[in-house]
C-alpha positions as CSV (number, residue, x, y, z in Angstrom):
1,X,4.9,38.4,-67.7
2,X,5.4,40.7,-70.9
3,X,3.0,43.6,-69.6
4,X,5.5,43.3,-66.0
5,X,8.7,43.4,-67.9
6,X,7.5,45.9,-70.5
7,X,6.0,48.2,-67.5
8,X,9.7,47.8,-66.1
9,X,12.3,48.1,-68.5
10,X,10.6,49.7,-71.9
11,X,7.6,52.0,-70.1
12,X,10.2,54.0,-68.1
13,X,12.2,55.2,-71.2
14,X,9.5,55.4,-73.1
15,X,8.0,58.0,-70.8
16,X,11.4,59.7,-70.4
17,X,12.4,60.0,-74.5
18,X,7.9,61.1,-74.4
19,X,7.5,63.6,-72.4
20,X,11.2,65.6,-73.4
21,X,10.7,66.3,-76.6
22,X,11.3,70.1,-77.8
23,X,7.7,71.6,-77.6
24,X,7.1,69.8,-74.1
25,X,10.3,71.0,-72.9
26,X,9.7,74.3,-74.0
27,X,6.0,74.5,-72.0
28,X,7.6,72.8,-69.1
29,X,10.3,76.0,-68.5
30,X,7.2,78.6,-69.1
31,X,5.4,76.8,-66.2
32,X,8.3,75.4,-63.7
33,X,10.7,78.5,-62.9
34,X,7.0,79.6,-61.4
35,X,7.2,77.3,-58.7
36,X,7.9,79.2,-55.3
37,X,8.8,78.0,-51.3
38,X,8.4,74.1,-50.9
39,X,7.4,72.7,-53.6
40,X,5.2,69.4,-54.2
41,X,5.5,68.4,-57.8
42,X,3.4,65.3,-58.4
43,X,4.4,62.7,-61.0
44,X,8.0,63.7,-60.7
45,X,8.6,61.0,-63.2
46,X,12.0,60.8,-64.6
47,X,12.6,64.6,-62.9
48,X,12.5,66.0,-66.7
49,X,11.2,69.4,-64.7
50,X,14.5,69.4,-62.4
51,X,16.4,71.1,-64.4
52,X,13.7,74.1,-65.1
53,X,13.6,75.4,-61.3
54,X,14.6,78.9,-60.4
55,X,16.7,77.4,-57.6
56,X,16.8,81.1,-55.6
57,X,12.6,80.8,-55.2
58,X,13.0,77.1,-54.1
59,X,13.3,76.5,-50.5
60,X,12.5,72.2,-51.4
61,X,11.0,70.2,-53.7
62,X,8.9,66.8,-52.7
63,X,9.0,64.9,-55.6
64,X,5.9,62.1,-55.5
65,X,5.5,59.4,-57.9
66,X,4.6,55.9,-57.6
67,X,7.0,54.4,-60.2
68,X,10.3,53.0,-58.8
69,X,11.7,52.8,-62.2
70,X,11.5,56.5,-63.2
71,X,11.9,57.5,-59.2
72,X,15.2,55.7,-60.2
73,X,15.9,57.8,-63.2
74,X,15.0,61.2,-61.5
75,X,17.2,60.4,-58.5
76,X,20.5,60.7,-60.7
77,X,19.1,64.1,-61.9
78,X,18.5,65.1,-58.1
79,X,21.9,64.2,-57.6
80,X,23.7,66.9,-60.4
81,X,21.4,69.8,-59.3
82,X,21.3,72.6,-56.1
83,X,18.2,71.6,-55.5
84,X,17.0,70.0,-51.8
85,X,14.7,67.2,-53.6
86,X,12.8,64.7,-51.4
87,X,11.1,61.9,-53.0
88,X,7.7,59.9,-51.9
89,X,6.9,56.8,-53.5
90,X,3.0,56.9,-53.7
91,X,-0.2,57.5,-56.4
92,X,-1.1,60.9,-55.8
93,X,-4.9,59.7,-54.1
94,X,-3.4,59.9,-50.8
95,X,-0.4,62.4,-50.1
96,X,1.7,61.4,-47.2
97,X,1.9,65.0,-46.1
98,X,0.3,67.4,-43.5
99,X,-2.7,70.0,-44.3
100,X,-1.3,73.6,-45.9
101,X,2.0,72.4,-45.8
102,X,3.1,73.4,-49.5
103,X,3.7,76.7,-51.1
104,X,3.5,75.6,-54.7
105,X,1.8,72.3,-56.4
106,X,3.5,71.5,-59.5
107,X,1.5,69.0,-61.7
108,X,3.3,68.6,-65.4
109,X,1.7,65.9,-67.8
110,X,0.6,63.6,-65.3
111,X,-3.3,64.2,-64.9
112,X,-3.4,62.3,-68.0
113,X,-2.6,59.0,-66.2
114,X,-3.9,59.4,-62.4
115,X,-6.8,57.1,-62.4
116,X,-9.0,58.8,-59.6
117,X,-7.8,62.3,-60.7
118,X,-10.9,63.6,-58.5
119,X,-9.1,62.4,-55.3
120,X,-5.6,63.5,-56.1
121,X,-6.8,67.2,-56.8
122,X,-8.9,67.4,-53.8
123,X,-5.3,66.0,-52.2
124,X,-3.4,68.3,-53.9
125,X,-5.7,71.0,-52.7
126,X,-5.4,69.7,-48.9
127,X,-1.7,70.2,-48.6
128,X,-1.6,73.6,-50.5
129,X,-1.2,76.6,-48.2
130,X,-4.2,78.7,-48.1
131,X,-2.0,81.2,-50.6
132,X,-0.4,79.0,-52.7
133,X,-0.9,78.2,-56.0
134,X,-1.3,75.0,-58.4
135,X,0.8,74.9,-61.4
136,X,-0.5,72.8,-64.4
137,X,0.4,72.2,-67.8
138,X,-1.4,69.1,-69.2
139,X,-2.1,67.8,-72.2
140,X,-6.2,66.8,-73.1
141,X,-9.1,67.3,-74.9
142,X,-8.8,69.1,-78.1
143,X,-11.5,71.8,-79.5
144,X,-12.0,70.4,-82.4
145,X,-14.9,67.7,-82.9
146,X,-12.4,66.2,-85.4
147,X,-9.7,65.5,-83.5
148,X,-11.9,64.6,-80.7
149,X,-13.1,62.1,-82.5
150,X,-9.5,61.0,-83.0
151,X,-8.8,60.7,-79.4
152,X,-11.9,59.0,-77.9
153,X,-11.2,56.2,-80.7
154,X,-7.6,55.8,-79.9
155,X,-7.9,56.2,-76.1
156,X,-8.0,52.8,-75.3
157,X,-4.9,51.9,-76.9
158,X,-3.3,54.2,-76.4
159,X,-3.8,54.0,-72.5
160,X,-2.4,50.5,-72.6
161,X,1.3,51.1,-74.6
162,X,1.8,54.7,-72.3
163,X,0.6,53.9,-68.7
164,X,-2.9,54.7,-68.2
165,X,-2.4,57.8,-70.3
166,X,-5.4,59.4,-71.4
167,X,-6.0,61.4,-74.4
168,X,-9.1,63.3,-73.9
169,X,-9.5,64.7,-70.3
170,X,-10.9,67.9,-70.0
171,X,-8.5,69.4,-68.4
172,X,-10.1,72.4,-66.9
173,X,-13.2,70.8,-66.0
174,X,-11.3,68.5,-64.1
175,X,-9.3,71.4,-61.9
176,X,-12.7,73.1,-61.2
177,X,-14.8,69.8,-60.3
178,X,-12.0,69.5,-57.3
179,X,-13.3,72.6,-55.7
180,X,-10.0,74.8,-57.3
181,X,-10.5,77.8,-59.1
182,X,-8.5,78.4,-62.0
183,X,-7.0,82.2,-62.2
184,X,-4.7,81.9,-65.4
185,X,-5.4,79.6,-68.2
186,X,-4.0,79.1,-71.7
187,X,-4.1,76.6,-74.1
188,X,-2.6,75.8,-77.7
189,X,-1.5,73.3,-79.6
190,X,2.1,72.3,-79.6
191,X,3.9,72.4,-82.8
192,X,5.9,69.4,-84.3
193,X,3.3,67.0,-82.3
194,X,0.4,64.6,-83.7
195,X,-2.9,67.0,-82.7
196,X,-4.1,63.6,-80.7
197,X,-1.8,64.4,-78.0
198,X,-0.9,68.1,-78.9
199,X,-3.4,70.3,-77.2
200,X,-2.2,71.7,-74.2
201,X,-4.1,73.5,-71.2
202,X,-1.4,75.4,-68.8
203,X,-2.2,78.3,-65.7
204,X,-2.8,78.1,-62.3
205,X,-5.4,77.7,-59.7
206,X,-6.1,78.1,-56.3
């Protein structure tokens, strides 16, 4: 009964206050004003990349995520911006859309939680048009054995207070092993954040 209530009321703002802090915000409008033609953007969350779209290079945006609660939050966003935003209820393992029918995959801080990530690139890679691109920026493993350490130790716990979020997925590794190959890559960690949860991997693949 706590976890349910916690998952509905606390989890969603949580997320929200989370994943909009300065540094993210700032990686987030390096990465989304990329986006190009219609536009899947998986784990639309709270729609803290809404705002970031170069709405002239946007013909829609398909906004999937499989939390009411922050599908909630993101429709009021939806609502204030020129955007044509469409929004699909559903884990990212099985996309409700046809083959090669997306110009642009936008993935922002949501790897971390998918639980069969393999599946949802391998989706992801289904519905992208033969010349279209994956956008990620994702936060994951660190290059330092230290920190490392750090993050497999705290992993468990903290994948129970922020959603299945995980700490120390190779990010990379995980775009390649779906068959996608990566054609711009960079990676950094973000200032003003703990290094657990500070390294970032961002590009694009195809």
């Amino acid at each position: 009964m706590i976890g349910s209530l916690y998952e509905k009321y606390v989890l969603p703002k949580l997320l929200d206050c989370c994943c909009s802090t300065k540094p993210v915000s700032y990686q987030r409008n390096k990465l989304v004003p990329l986006a190009k033609g219609t536009v899947l953007e998986v784990g639309i969350g709270s729609g803290l990349n809404i705002p970031f779209y170069d709405v002239s290079c946007v013909d829609k945006v398909i906004g999937l995520d499989p939390s009411e609660e922050l599908n909630q939050i993101a429709e009021k966003k939806a609502e204030k911006s020129e955007l044509q935003i469409e929004f699909l209820i559903n884990g990212a393992e099985e996309i409700h859309l046809p083959e090669k029918s997306v110009d642009t995959v936008l993935i922002t801080y949501t790897l971390c939680t998918i639980p069969d990530f393999d599946s949802a690139l391998k989706e992801m890679k289904r519905v992208l048009k033969d010349d279209g691109n994956l956008l990620f920026c994702e936060h994951g493993i660190a290059p330092d054995e230290n920190i490392i350490k750090w993050q497999n130790r705290i992993n468990p716990l903290w994948g129970k207070l922020a959603g299945g979020c995980n700490i120390n997925r190779n990010i990379p590794k995980i775009i390649q092993s779906a068959g996608l190959k990566i054609n711009k890559l960079e990676q950094m960690y973000l200032p003003s954040t703990p290094k657990i949860v500070a390294y970032n991997y961002w590009g694009s693949a195809q």
